[in-house]
C-alpha positions as CSV (number, residue, x, y, z in Angstrom):
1,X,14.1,30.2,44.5
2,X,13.6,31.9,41.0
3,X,16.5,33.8,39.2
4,X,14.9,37.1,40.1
5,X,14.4,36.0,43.9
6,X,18.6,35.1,43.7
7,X,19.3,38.7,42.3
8,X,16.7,40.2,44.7
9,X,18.5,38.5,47.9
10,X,22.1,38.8,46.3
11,X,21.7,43.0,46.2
12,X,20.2,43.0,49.8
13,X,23.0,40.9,51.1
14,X,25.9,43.1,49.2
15,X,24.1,46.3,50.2
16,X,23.5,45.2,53.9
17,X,27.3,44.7,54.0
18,X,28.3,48.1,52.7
19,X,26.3,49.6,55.5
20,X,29.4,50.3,57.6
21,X,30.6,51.9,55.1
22,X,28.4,55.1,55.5
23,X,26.7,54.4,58.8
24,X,28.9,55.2,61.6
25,X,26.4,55.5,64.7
26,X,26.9,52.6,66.9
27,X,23.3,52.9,67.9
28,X,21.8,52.5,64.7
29,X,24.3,50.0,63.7
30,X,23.0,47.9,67.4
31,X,19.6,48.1,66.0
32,X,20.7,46.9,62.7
33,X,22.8,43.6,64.5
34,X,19.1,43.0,66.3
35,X,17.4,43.2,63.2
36,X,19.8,40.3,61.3
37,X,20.0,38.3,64.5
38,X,16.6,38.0,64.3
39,X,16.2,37.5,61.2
40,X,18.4,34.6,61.2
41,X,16.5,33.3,64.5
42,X,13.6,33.5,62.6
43,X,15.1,31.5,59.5
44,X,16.1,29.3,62.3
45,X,12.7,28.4,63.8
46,X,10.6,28.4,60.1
47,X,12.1,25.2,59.4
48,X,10.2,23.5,62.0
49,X,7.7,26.1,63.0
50,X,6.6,27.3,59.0
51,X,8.1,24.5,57.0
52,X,7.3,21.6,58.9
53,X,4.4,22.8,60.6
54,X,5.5,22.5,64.4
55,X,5.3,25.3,66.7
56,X,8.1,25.0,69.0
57,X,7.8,28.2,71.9
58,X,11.1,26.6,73.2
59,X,13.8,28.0,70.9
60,X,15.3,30.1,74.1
61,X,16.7,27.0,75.2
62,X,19.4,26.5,72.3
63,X,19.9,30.4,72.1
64,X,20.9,30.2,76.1
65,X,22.5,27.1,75.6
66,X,24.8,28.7,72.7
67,X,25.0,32.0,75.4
68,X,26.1,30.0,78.2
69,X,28.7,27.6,76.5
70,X,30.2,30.7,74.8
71,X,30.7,31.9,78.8
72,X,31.3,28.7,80.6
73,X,34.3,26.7,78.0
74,X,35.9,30.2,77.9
75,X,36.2,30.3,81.9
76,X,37.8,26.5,81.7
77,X,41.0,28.2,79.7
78,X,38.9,27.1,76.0
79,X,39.7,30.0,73.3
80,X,36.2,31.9,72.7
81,X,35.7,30.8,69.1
82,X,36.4,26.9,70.4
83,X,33.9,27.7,72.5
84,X,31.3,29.0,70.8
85,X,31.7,25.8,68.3
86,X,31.3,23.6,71.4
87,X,27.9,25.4,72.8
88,X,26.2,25.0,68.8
89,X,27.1,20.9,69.7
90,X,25.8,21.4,73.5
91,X,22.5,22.6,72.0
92,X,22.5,20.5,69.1
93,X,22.8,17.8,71.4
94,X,20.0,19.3,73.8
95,X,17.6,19.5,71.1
96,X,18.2,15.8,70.2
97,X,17.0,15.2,73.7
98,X,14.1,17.4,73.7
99,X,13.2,16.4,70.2
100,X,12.6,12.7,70.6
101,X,10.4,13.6,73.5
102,X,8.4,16.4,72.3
103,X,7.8,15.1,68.9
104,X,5.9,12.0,70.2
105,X,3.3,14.9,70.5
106,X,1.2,16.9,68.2
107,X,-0.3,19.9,68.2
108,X,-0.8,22.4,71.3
109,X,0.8,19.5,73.2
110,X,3.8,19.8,71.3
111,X,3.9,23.6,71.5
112,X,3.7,23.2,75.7
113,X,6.1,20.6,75.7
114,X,8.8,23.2,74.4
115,X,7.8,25.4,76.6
116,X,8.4,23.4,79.9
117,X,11.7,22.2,78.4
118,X,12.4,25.5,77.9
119,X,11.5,26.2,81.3
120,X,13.6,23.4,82.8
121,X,16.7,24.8,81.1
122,X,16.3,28.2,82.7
123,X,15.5,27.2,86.4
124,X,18.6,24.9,86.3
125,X,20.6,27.5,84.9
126,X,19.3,30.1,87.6
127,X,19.9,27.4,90.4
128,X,23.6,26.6,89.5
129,X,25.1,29.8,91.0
130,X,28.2,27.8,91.6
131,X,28.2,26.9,87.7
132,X,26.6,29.8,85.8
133,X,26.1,32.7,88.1
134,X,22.7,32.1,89.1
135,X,20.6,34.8,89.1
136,X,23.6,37.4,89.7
137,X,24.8,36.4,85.8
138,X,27.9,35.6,84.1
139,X,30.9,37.2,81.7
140,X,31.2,36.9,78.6
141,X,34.4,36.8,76.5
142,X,34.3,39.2,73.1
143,X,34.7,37.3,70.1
144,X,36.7,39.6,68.0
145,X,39.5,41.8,69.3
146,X,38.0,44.7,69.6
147,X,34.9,46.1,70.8
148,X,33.6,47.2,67.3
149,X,30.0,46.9,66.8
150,X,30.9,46.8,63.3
151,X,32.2,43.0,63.6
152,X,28.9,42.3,65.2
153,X,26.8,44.2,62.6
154,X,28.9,41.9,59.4
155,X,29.1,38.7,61.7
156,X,24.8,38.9,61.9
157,X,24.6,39.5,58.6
158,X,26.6,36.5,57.6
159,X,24.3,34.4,60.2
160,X,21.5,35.6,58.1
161,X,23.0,35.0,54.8
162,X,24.1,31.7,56.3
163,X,20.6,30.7,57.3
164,X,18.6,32.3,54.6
165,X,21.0,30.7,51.5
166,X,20.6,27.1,53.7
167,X,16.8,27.4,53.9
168,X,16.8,28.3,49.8
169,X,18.7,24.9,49.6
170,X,16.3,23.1,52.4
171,X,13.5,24.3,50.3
172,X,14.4,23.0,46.7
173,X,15.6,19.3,48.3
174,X,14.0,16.1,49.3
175,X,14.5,17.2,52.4
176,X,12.7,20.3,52.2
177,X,9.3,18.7,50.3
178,X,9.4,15.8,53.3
179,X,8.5,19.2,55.6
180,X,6.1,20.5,53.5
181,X,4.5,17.0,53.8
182,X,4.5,16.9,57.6
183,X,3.2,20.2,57.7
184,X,0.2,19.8,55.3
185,X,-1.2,15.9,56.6
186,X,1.5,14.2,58.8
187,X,-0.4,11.2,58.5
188,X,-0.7,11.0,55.2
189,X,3.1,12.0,55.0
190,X,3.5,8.5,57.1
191,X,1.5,6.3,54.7
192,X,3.6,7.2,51.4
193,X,7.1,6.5,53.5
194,X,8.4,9.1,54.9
195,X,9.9,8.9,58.0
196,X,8.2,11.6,59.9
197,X,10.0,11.6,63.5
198,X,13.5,11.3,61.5
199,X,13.2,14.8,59.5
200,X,11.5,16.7,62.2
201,X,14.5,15.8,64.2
202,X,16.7,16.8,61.8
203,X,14.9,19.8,60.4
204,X,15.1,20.6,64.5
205,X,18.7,19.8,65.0
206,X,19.5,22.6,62.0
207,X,17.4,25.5,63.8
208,X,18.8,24.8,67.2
209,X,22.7,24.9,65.7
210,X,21.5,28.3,64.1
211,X,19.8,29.4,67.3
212,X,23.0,28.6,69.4
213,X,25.3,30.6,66.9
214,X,22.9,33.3,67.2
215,X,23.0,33.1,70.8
216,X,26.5,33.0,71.5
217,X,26.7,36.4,69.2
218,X,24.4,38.6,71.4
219,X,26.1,37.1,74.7
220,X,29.5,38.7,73.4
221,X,27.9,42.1,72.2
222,X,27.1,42.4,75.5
223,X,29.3,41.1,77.4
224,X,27.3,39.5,80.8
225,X,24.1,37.3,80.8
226,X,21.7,36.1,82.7
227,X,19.6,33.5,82.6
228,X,16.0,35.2,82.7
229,X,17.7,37.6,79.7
230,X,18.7,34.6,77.5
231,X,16.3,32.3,78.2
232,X,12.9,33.6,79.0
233,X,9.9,32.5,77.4
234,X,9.6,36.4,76.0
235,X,12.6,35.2,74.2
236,X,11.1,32.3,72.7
237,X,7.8,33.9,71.5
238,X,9.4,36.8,70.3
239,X,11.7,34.4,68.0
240,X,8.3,32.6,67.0
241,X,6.9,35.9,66.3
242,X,9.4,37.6,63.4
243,X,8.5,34.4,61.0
244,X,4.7,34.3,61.5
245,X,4.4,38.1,61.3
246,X,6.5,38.3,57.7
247,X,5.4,34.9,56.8
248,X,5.9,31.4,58.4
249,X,6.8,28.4,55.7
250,X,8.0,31.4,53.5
251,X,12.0,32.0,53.0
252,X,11.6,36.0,53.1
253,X,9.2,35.9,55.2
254,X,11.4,36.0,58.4
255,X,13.6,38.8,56.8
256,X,10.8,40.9,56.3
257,X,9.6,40.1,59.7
258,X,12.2,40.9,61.6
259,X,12.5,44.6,59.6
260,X,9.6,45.6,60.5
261,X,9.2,44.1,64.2
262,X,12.4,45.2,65.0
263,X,12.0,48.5,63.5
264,X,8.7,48.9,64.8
265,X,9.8,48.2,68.3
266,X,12.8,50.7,68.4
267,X,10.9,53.6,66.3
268,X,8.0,53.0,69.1
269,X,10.0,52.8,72.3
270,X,11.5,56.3,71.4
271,X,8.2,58.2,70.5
272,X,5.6,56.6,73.2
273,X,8.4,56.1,76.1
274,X,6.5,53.5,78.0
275,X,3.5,53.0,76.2
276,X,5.6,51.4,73.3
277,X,4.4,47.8,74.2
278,X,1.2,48.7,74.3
279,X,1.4,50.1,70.8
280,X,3.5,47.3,69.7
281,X,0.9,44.9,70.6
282,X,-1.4,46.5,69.0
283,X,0.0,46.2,65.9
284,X,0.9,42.7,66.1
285,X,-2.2,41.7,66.6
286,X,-3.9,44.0,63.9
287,X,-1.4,42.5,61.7
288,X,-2.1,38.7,62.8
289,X,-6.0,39.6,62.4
290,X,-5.8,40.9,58.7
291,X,-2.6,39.1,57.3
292,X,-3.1,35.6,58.9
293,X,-0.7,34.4,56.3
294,X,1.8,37.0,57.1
295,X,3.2,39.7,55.1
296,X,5.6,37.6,52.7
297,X,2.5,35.4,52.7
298,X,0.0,37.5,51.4
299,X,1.7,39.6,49.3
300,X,3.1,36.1,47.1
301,X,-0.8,34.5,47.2
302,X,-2.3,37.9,45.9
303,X,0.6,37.5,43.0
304,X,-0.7,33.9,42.0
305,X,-4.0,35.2,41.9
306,X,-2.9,38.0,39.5
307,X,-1.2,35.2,37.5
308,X,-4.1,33.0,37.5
309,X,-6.7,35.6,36.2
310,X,-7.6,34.5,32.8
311,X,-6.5,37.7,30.7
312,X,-10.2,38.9,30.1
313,X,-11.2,39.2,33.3
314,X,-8.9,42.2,32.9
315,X,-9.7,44.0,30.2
316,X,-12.6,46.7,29.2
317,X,-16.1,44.8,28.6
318,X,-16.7,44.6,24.8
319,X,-20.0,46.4,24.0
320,X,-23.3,44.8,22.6
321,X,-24.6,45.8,19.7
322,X,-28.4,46.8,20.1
323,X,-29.6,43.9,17.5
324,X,-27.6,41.5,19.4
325,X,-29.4,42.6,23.0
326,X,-32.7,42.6,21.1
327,X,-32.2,38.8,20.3
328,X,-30.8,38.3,23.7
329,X,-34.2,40.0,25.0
330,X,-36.4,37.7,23.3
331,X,-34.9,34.2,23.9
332,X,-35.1,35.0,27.5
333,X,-39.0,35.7,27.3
């Protein structure tokens, strides 16, 4: 990250936390939590999905996970924060699990392998009524004393800020360029040494504790789950979505995405009532047809072409002299 992408993330961080300060609607500062929460989902997923080149449509899994373990250790007598802790190592664990599985596979393969894992979570969780409520749901315990969407708002920011300064790291390190490998020619990546199923693990480990937090967050805003709400493959794709629409492999590309998908979503659902989706499809796709790279994506490859441009090419063209154009005229004949 250069020194003016620090000071650039720096004054969004400090002025997304002064927001309470003059915003006192609890709506708008909801839609605010939604658009940090999936921000930091989507810094979540783009280490396996942008940076290591994986498309995992099973990230619903460790969010429900993180969800459920919030709801299920507090019923057992555990103290909510305890809890919480305990769900990010339940999911960290399932994604260990899933991980060594799935990652024996490449490609669309991979992508479906999530998916039914994903899938497998659910239906057990809707077929344990005894356990988790079934399809009737379960309570969740608030996190902080009071019912302040305020402590919501500051705690997604922090998960953002959280995720987003440990992605800066992830992309500076070893670590991060052993990604960048994988994604690029995993083969290759195998052939100079680097041990391939070992850091997609890990790279996959990180996003599912991330995922969990975020998941054990939106449980306690609202307060009761269920498991087609926490851990439908709508969920999943729509955590996959944020990074590829503001830039997968990027680190402000999930920010950005979430901003405007969120944005886009709630400004949509208020003006076209029930045609919103419609209209918000619409504009995904128009965006995924002319910014394939993403809006982050795009907007950083148009500024190395702008770099790259030899300084002619952008200056006035120097005018010939008419002797010089005569002798030009003749050597060509």
């Amino acid at each position: 990250m250069s020194h003016r992408q620090f000071i650039a993330a720096a004054g969004f961080f400090l002025l997304s936390f002064a927001v309470p300060l003059v915003v006192h609607s609890d709506y708008t500062l909801q839609i605010l939590f939604r658009v940090f929460l999936f921000a930091a989902l989507g810094l979540a997923w783009n280490l396996v999905g942008g940076y290591a080149g994986q498309l995992s449509l099973g990230h619903a899994a460790y969010f429900g996970v993180g969800a459920y373990g919030l709801a299920l250790l507090s019923k057992v007598g555990i103290p909510p924060w305890l809890s919480l802790f305990l769900g990010v190592g339940l999911a960290v664990i399932s994604a260990a699990i899933i991980g060594l599985v799935s990652f024996r596979l490449r490609g669309p393969y991979f992508a479906l392998c999530t998916i039914a894992f994903a899938e497998v979570v659910r239906l057990v969780a809707k077929n344990l009524p005894d356990v988790t409520g079934g399809d009737v749901g379960t309570q969740v315990p608030l996190l902080f004393t009071e019912s302040s969407i305020k402590s919501f708002y500051i705690s997604g920011v922090l998960l953002t800020a959280l995720a987003f300064v440990l992605t800066a790291w992830i992309e500076r390190s070893k670590f991060g360029y052993y990604l960048m490998a994988i994604r690029e020619d995993e083969d290759t990546a195998m052939s100079v040494g680097v041990n391939t199923s070992r850091v997609k693990l890990w790279s996959l480990l990180i996003s599912a504790a991330l995922t969990a937090i975020g998941g054990a967050l939106y449980a306690s805003l609202f307060l009761f789950i269920v498991p087609d709400q926490v851990m439908s493959l709508d969920m999943s794709v729509e955590i996959a979505i944020v990074p590829m629409l503001g830039g997968a492999g990027t680190l402000f590309g999930p920010v950005i995405g979430s901003i405007v998908l969120e944005t886009a979503a709630e400004i949509f659902k208020n003006i076209f009532q029930e045609a919103h989706l419609l209209i918000y499809g619409v504009l995904v796709v128009m965006v995924v047809i002319f910014l394939p790279e993403g809006i982050a994506g795009t907007i950083v490859n148009k500024l190395r072409l702008f770099k790259k441009a030899p300084a002619g090419s952008l200056a006035a063209p120097v005018p010939v002299r008419p002797e010089e154009e005569a002798e030009r005229t003749a050597f060509r004949k």
